[in-house]
Residue, then its C-alpha position, 0 to 999 in steps of 0.5 A: x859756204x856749201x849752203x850759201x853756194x847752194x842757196x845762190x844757185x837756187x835763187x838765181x836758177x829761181x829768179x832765172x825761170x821767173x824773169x824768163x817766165x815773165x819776159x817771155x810773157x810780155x813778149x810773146x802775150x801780145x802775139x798770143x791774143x792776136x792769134x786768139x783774135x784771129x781764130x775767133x774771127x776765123x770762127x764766126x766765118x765758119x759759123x757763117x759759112x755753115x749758116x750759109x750752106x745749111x740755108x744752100x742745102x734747103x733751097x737744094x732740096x726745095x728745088x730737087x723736090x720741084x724738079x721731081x714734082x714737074x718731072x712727074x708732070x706732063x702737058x694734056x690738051x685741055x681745049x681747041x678752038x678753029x676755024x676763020x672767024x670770031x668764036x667762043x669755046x666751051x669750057x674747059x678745066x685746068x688741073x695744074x699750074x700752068x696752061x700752054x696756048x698754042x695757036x697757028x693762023x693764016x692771014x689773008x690780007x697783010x693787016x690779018x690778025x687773031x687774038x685769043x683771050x682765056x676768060x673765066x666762066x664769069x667772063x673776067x679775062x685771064x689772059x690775052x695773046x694774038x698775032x698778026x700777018x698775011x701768010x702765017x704765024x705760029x705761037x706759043x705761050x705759057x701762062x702760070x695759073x695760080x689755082x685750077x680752075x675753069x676756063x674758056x677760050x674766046x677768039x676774035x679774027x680780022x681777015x683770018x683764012x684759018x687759025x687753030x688754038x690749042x691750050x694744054x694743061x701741066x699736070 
């Protein structure tokens, strides 16, 4: 009777932990993986943001390195050009990337105007600028060159007292 009461205590204890093992597994799995998918999902979000920052952290550098590089830069005068009428400069050189064109001019009649082209030596136009007005005007304007290169300035002048064009070089 020992043994037969052991053996029944053994195979409930047995079938116990199993049946229990088991039940706890088709109640608990479906929560398990749910949480499995869940962490995956929170894994590709992470590799995302990683991938995201990485890319951040170039475009930072990138960009410090621009900001360095146009620190150590400053604007010099290229070439100038006065007086009242129309007239060509000589040539000049640009070293940097971009030129600054300043200008001031003083109308005489209220349809006053100037217009100042940048040219080539070749006489392809780069840029164009001009104003306009009785008294004065002053202007400035940044012009972004692709390669230093040789310049010169040519400027036209309708009922102009006075006008001064200034380019200055970044570099």
């Amino acid at each position: 009777m020992n043994k037969t009461l052991v053996g029944l205590v053994l195979v409930a204890l047995l079938t116990g932990l199993i049946g229990g093992y088991g039940l706890g597994y088709l109640i608990y799995q479906p929560q398990v993986q749910a949480i499995q998918k869940d962490l995956g999902d929170l894994d590709d979000r992470f590799d995302t943001f990683n991938s995201t920052l990485r890319d951040t952290k170039t475009s930072v550098a990138s960009l410090n390195s621009t900001v360095q590089e146009i620190e150590s830069m400053t604007w010099h005068e290229a070439s100038s050009l006065e007086g009242s009428a129309s007239a060509i400069g000589s040539t000049f050189q640009i070293k940097g990337k971009w030129m600054r064109i300043r200008w001031i001019m003083e109308g005489v009649l209220s349809s006053a105007w100037i217009h100042i082209y940048i040219n080539f030596p070749n006489g392809t136009l780069f840029a164009e600028r001009g104003s306009s007005g009785v008294y004065g005007s002053y202007a400035c304007d940044i012009a972004e060159t692709n390669l230093p290169n040789e310049y010169y300035i040519e400027v036209i002048a309708y009922s102009v007292s006075s006008y001064l064009v200034v380019v200055w070089d970044y570099y």
